[in-house]
C-alpha positions in Angstrom: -9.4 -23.9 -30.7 -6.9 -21.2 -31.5 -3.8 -21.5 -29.5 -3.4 -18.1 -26.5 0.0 -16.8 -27.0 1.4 -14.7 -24.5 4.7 -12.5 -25.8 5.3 -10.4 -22.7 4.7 -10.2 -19.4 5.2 -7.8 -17.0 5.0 -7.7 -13.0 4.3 -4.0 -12.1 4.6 -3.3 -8.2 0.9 -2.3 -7.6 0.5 -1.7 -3.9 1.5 -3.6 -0.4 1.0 -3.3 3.4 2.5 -3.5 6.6 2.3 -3.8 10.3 3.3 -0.9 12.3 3.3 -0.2 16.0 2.7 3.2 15.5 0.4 4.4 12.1 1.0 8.1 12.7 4.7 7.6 13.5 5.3 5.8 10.3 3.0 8.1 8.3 5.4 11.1 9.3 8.7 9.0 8.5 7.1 8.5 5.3 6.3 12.0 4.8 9.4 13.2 5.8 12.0 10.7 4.4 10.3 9.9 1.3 8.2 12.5 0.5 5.1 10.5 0.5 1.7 11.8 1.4 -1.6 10.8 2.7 -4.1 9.7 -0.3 -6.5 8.1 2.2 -7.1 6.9 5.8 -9.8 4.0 6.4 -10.5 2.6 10.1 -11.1 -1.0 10.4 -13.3 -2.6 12.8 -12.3 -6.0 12.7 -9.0 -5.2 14.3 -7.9 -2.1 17.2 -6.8 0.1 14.5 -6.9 1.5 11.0 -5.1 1.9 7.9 -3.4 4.9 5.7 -2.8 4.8 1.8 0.1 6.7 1.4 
């Protein structure tokens, strides 16, 4: 069986969430501070509340 060699690997930062109190507070810090904007909102059922992809 051939042998895998791997010469490189890299971690590349692909996404991440967080908890906030307030979605549409920390969407506008966001905005504001960073300069981020909205890609896409999704609402969860599951849980009393949603989610933003900014």
């Amino acid at each position: 069986m051939p042998e895998l060699k791997i010469d490189t690997f890299q971690l590349i930062p692909h996404h991440c969430g967080i908890s906030v109190p307030d979605l549409e507070a920390s969407v506008a810090w966001y905005r504001d501070m960073l300069g981020f904007s909205v890609v896409k909102r999704l609402t969860l059922k599951l849980v009393d509340g949603g989610a933003t992809m900014i």
